[in-house]
C-alpha positions, 0 to 999 in steps of 0.5 A: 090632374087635381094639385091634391091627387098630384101632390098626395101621389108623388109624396107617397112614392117618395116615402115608398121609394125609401123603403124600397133603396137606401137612404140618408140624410142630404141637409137641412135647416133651422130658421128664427124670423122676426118681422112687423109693420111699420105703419101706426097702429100696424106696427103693434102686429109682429110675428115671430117664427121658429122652424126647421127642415131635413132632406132624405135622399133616395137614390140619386135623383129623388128626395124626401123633404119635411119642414115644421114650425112654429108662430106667435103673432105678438100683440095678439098672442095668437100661436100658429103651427105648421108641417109639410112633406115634399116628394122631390125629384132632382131633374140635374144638378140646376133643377128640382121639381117637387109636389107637397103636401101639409097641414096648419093649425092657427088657434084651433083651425086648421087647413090642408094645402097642397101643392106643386114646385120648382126650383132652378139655378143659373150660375149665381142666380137661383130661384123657386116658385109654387102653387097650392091650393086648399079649402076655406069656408067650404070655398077652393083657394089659392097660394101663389109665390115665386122668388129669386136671388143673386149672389153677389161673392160668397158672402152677400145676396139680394133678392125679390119675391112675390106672393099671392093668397086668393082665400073665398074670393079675397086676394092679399099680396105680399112683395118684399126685397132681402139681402143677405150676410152669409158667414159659413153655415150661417146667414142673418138675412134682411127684408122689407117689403108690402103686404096689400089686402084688396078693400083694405089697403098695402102696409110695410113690413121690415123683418130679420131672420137668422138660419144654418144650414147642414148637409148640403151647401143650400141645406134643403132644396126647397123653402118652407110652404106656410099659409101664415108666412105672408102674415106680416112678413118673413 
């Protein structure tokens, strides 16, 4: 089954699913991230996003996800928004699978991605990945990601991620390492990593992000999906 008819389905059983018996709010979170190159003249590209997310659960095994934000890209004062519905179905307590839907709009232009998701824990490991696809330059593309952590206590966390972007036959990838302080609710998060653009070469980039979260211990289940999040870094 096509990813859009896939994704556009489960998330309007979702939302009919709620009509149809009890809901509430479960979690969610609310996200600053500031991150940049490293290497001159990089170092003047700098991203700065705000953005958050709530969980509507529907019974016991299903749930609704939204999550929205905002970007400005510094040194070029260009602004970049950003919404996306999840359906999700909660396997058992470890894993999640979800399809998602959103839209982003950078300066004017925008594009509608869709996509599929899972989530998994293991003990003090936990990890997602995903597949989406959307439309640019009349061509189909693609963005790929995955990721996991390790938590060390209840206080510290390291993890790696990978993401793939194939927009009208170009590929850009993005690979960072983070680790994280964790006070409660709260969390401050640090990371480095390479962003490498076929023809063109990989930069650095380090970032920093402040999040809480309600509800539930992980806030919402799944991490926010954004075209301009491998746009430099967090």
């Amino acid at each position: 089954m096509d990813l859009k008819v896939l994704a556009g389905v489960v998330s309007i059983l979702a939302l009919g699913a709620g009509a149809a018996w009890s809901a509430e709010v479960t979690g969610g979170e609310f996200r600053l991230n500031y991150s940049t190159f490293t290497g001159s003249p990089m170092d003047q590209l700098d991203a700065t996003s705000i953005s958050g997310a709530i969980e509507v659960g529907i019974a016991r095994q299903f749930a609704v996800q939204g999550d929205a934000g905002l970007v400005n890209f510094g040194y070029s004062g260009a602004d970049s928004s950003w919404f996306t519905l999840h359906g999700i179905h909660h396997v058992n307590e470890s894993t999640s699978l979800g399809a998602f839907v959103g839209r982003e709009e950078l300066e004017g232009e925008g594009s509608t991605y869709y996509g599929i998701e899972i989530g998994q824990e293991f003990g003090q490991l936990k990890g997602e990945a995903y597949l989406a696809t959307f439309e640019e330059s009349g061509e189909d593309s693609t963005l790929f990601g995955m990721g996991a952590d390790y938590a060390v206590n209840d206080s510290f966390s390291f993890g790696l991620s990978h993401d793939r972007l194939d927009i009208a036959g170009e590929a850009a990838h993005r690979t960072a390492l983070r680790g994280a302080y964790a006070m409660g609710n709260a969390s401050v998060t640090a990371e480095i990593g390479s962003r490498q653009i076929n023809g063109i070469g990989s930069e650095t980039f380090v970032g920093i992000r402040f999040k809480t979260t309600f509800g539930a211990a992980r806030g919402a289940t799944f991490d926010r999906r954004s075209l301009t999040s491998l746009i430099p870094g967090l």
